[in-house]
N, C-alpha and C positions, 0 to 999 in steps of 0.2 A: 504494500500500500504506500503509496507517496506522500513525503511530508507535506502539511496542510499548513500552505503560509497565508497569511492574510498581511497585506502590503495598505497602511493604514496612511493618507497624506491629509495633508492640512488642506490643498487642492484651494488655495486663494489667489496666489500668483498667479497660475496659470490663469484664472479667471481675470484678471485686472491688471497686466503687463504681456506686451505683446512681445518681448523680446523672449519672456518665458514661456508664455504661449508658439514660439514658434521656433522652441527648444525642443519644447514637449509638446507636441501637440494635441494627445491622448492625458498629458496631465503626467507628473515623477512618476505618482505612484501606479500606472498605468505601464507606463516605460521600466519599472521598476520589476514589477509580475510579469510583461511580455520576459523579460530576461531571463527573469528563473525557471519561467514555464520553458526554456530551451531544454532544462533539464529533466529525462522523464523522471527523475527521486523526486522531482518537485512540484507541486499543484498551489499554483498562488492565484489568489484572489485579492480584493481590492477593496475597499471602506474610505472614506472619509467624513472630516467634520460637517458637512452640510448633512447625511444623510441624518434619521431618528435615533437617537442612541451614538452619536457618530461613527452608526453604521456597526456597534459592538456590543450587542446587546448581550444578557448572559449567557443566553443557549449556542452562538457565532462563536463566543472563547469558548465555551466547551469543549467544542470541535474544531479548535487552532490549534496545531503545535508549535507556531512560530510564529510570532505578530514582526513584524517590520514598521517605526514610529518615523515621518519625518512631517516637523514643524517646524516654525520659524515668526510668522507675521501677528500667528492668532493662538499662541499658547494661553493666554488668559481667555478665551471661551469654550476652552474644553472641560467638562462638566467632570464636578468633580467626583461624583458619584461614578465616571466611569473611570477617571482617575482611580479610583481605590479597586473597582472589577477588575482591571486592567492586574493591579498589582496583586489582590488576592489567587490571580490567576497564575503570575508568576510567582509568587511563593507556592502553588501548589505541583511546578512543575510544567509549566508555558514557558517555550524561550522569549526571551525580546530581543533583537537587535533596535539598538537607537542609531538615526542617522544624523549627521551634519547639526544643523541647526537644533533637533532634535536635543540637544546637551542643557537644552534650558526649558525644557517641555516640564512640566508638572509632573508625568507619570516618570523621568528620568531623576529628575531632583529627591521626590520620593521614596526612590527607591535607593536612591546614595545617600537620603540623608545629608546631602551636603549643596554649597548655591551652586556647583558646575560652573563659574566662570571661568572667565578667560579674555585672552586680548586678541584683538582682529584687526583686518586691514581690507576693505575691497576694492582692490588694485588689478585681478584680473594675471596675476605674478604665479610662475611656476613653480608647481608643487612636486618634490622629489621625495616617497614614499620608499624608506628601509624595510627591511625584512628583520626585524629582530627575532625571529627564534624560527629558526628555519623550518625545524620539524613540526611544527605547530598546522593542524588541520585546516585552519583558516585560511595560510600560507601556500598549501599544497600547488602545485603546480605554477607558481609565483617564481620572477626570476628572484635577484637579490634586492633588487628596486627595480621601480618606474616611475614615470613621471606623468604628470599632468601639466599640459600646455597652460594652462588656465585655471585660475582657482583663487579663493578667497582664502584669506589666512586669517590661521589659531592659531595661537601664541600663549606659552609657557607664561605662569602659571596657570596652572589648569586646578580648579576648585574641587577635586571630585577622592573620592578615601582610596588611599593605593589600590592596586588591580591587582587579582591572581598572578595575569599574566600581559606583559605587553607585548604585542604581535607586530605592530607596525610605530616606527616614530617618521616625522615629517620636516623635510628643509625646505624652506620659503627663500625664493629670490631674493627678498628684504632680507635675510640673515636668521628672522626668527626659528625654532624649531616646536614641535610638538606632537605628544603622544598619543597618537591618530587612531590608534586600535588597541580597547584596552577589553579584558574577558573579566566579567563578577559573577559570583553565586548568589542568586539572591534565595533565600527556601529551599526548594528544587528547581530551580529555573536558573539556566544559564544565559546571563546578558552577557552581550557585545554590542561595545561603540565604536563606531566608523564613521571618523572626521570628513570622508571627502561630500561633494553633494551642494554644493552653491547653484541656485536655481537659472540663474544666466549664463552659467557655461554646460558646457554637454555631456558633465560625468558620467550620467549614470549611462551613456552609450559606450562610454571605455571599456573595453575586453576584459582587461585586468579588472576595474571597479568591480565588472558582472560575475566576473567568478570569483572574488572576496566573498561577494554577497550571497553567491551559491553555497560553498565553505563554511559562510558562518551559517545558514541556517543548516545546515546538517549538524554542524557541531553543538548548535543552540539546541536542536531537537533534541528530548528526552522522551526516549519511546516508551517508558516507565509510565505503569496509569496513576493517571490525577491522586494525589492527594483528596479523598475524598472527604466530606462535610466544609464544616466551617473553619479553613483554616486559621483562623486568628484565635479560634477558641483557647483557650487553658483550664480545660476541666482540673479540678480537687478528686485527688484519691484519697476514699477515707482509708482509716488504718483498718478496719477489715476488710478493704480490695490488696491490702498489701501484697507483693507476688511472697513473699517471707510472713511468717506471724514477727509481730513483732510488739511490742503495751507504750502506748502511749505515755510519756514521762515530760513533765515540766511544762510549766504555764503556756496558754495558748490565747489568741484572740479567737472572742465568742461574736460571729455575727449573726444577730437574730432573725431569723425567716429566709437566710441566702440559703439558696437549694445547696444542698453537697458540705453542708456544714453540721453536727450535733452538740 
């Protein structure tokens, strides 16, 4: 069975700049699922914020194994309610890849816990993309770098809690550098962020971008079934579910009428 990607865009540019309108003309994240449907392990589909639910409602993550996030213009009207789906989803073992802009998205911040900043430039300045860990799944078939003719720059410091592992780091024309590809656990859910993706130049048609972003969602997918119920729960084991007997000893907090307390 093919992994089940859902390729999620903000889809505003496209609507309201003709230069990205006539980048993409089906829209990123349209361009983004043409790519990966190249490969048969992979069945992508598409969402974004205009649709009800933007397009992700419970039962669609159900049946996601790998969501793909790219924002940028209209991170504050994404509902926060899906905000939290989104991420109960990945603690239960939903990959995410975050793209590009994407680094300041509510459901990326959230899930780092931390602001994701950074420093930028849009200049249009060649991006030269390292290979830092060669063996790395993400990397497979990847020379040692490549480049991108064209591209906005991210720049060090970058706001976000160290990475498992960093995959890729990046030299900018301007001299800046940045760590472009970084892999987190979050729960059971494997994220990966992938800095390239500026909506005025034509990354996501680059060869090398398309099969990063093949790579990662295999790697993101955990073909493990869901975590099931409420992941956020923290049930109380009384001391008679103990898996040992064991007697109760020394003062406790009494809370009156909470279930799972005596």
């Amino acid at each position: 069975m093919p992994i089940r990607a859902v390729v999620w865009g903000e889809n505003v540019h496209e609507q309201k700049n003709r230069i990205v309108a006539g980048v993409y003309p089906k829209g990123m994240h349209q361009a983004i699922a043409d790519a990966l449907n190249q490969d048969p392990a992979i069945q992508a589909t598409t969402a974004t914020l205009q649709e009800p639910e933007h397009g992700l409602p419970e039962a669609r993550l159900r049946e996601t194994d790998v969501l793909l996030w790219w924002g940028h213009a209209a991170h504050k009207e994404v509902s926060d309610e899906v905000v939290e789906r989104v991420a109960e989803a990945v603690w239960s073992g939903m990959g995410l890849l975050v793209l590009h802009s994407g680094h300041f998205s509510k459901i990326f911040k959230r899930l780092m816990g931390a602001p994701c900043n950074l420093t930028w430039r849009e200049a249009g300045e060649r991006e030269r993309l390292w290979v830092t860990s060669r063996n790395h799944p993400i990397a497979a078939g990847l020379p040692d770098h490549f480049e991108l003719e064209q591209e906005e720059m991210y720049g060090e410091p970058f706001g976000v809690p160290e990475p498992l592992e960093t995959v890729f780091v990046s030299w900018f024309q301007g001299g800046e550098v940045f760590r472009s590809g970084l892999t987190y656990k979050r729960g059971a859910g494997n994220v990966f962020y992938f800095r390239p993706g500026h909506e005025t130049y034509p990354t996501y048609h680059d060869a090398n971008v398309q099969l990063v972003l093949k790579n990662a969602v295999k790697w993101a997918h955990n073909p493990a079934a869901r975590i099931p119920g409420d992941v956020t729960a923290a049930p109380n084991v009384p001391v008679g579910k103990a898996l040992e007997p064991i007697e109760e000893r020394g003062p406790k907090l009494h809370h009156a009428g909470e279930e799972g307390y005596r």
